[in-house]
Structure formats: structure tokens, C-alpha cells
Backbone as JSON, one array per atom type, in Angstrom:
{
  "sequence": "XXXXXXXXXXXXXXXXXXXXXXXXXXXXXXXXXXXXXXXXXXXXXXXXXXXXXXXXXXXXXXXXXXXXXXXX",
  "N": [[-13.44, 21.58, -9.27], [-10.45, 20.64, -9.81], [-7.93, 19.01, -7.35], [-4.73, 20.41, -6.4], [-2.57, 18.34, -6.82], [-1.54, 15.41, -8.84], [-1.64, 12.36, -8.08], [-1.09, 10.06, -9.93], [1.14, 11.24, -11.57], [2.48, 13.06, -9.68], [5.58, 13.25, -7.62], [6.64, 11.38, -4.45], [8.25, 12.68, -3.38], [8.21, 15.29, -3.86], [5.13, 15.61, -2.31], [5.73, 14.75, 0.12], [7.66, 17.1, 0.54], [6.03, 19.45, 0.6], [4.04, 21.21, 2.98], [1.37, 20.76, 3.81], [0.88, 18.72, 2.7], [2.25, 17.06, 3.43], [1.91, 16.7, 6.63], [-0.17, 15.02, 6.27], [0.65, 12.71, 5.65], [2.29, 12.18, 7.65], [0.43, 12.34, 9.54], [-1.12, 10.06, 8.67], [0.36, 7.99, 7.51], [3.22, 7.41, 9.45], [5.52, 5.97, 9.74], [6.74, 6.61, 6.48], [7.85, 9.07, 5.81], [10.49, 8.34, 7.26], [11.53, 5.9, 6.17], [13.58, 3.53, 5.46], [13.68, 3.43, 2.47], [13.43, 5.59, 1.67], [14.77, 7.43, 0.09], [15.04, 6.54, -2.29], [12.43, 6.29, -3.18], [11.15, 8.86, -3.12], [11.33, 10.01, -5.95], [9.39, 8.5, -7.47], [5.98, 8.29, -8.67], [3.72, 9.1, -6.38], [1.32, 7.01, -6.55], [2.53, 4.96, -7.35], [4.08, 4.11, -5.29], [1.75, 4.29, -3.52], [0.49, 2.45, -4.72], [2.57, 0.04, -4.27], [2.77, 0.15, -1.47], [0.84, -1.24, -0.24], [0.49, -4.03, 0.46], [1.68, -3.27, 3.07], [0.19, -1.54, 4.21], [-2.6, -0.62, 5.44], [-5.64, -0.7, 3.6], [-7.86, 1.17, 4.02], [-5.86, 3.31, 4.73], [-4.63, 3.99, 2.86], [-6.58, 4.74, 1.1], [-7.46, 6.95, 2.83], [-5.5, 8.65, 2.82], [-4.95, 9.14, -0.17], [-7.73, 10.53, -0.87], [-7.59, 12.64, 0.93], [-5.3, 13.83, 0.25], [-5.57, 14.44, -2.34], [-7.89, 16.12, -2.12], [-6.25, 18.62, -1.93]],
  "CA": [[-12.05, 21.96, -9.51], [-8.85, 19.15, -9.23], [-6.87, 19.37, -6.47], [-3.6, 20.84, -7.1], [-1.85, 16.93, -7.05], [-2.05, 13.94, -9.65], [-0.86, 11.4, -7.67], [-0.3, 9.31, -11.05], [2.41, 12.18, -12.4], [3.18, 13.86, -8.5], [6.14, 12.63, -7.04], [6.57, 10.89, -3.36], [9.25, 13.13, -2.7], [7.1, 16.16, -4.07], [4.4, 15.49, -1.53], [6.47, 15.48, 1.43], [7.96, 18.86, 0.63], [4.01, 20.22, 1.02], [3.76, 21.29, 4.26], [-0.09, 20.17, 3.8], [0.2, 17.18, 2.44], [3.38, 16.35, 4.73], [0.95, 16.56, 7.64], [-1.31, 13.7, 5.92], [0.94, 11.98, 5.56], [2.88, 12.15, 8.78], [-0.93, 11.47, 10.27], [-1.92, 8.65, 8.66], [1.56, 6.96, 7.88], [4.41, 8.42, 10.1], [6.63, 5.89, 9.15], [6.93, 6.76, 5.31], [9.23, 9.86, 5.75], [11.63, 7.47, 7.77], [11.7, 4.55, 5.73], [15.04, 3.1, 4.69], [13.9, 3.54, 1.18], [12.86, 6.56, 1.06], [15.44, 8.01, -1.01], [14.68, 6.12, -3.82], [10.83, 5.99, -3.49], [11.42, 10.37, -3.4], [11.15, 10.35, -7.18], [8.43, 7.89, -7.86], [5.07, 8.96, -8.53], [2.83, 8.87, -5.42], [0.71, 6.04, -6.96], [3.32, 3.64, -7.33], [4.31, 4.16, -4.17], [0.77, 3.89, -2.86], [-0.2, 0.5, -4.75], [3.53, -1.18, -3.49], [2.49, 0.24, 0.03], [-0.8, -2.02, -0.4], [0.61, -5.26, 1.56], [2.02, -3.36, 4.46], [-0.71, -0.18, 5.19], [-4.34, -0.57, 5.27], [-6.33, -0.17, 2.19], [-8.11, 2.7, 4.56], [-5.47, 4.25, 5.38], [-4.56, 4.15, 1.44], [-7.88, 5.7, 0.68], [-7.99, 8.11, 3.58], [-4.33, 9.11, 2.0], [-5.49, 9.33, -1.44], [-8.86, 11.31, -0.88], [-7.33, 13.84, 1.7], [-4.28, 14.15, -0.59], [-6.09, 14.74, -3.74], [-8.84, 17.8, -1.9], [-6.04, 19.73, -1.49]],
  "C": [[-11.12, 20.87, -8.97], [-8.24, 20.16, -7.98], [-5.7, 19.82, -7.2], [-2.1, 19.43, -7.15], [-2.18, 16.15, -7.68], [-1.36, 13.46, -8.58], [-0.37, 10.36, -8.7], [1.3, 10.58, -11.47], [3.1, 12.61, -10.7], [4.09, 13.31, -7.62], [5.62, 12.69, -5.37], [7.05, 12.42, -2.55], [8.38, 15.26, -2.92], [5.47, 16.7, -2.76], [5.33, 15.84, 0.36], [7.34, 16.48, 1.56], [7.03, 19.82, 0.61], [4.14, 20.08, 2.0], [2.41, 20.76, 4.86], [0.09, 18.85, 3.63], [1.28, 16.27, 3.32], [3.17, 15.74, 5.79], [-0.35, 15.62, 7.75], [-0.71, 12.67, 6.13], [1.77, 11.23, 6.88], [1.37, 11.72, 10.04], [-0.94, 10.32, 10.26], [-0.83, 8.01, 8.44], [2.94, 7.55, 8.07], [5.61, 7.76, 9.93], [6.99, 6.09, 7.63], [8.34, 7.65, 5.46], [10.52, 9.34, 6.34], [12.03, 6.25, 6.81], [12.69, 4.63, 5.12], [15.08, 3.58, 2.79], [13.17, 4.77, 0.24], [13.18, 7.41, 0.17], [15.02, 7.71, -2.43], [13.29, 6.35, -3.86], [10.72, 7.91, -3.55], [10.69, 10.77, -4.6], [10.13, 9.28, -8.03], [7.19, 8.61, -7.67], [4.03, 8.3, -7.73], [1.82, 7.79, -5.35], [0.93, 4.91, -7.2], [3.78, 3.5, -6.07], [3.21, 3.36, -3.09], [0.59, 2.32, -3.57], [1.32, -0.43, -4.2], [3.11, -1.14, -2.02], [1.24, -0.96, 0.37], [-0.66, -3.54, 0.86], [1.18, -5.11, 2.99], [1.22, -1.68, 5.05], [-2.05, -0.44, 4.67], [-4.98, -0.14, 4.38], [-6.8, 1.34, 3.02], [-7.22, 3.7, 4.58], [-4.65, 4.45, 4.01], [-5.67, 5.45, 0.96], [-7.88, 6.9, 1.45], [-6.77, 9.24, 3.01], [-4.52, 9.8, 0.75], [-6.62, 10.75, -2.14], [-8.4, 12.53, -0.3], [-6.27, 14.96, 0.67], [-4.77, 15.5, -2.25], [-7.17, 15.99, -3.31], [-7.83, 18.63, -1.41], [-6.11, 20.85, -2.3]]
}
């Protein structure tokens, strides 16, 4: 059974209004919900987000994002 998130279609801003997946994300990267540009990155879908994130957060901590995200 899919998780209940695409991350291709599920927005940024979508995800951090999940109290679950808020808590992944606030784990593994606590600055996201702070970031200057988070307004705009809100309404992007979680996957664009994740591959621009690529040169400043750890492929792991991409994947551990990704995988946790997606069994919910």
C-alpha cells in the first residue's frame, strides 16, 4: 500500500502542516521550516525542493527524508 504522500505532486508547505511528517522533518532538517525562503518553497512540490536541497543537506539525510516521509 503507498504512503499517503507523492512527494513529486505533495507540496513543501503541505508536509509541514502534517504533524507526522513535520516531526521528520524538524528531525532530520530543523532548519527547513525557518528558512528565509520558505514562503516561496511552501507551494513547490516536495521533490523539487528535495533535489535543490541536494548541495546543502546530505544525500542521507535526503534519503532518510524521502523513505520516512513516503511510509507514512
Amino acid at each position: 500500500m503507498a504512503g499517503k504522500y507523492d512527494l513529486e505532486t505533495t507540496t513543501l508547505g503541505e508536509l509541514l502542516d502534517d504533524p507526522e511528517a513535520r516531526a521528520i522533518i524538524d528531525e532530520l532538517a530543523p532548519e527547513v521550516p525557518d528558512h528565509p525562503m520558505i514562503g516561496f518553497a511552501r507551494g513547490m512540490p516536495a521533490a523539487a525542493i528535495l533535489k535543490m536541497a541536494g548541495g546543502q543537506v546530505p544525500a542521507a539525510t535526503i534519503e532518510q527524508l524521502t523513505s520516512r516521509i513516503a511510509a507514512l
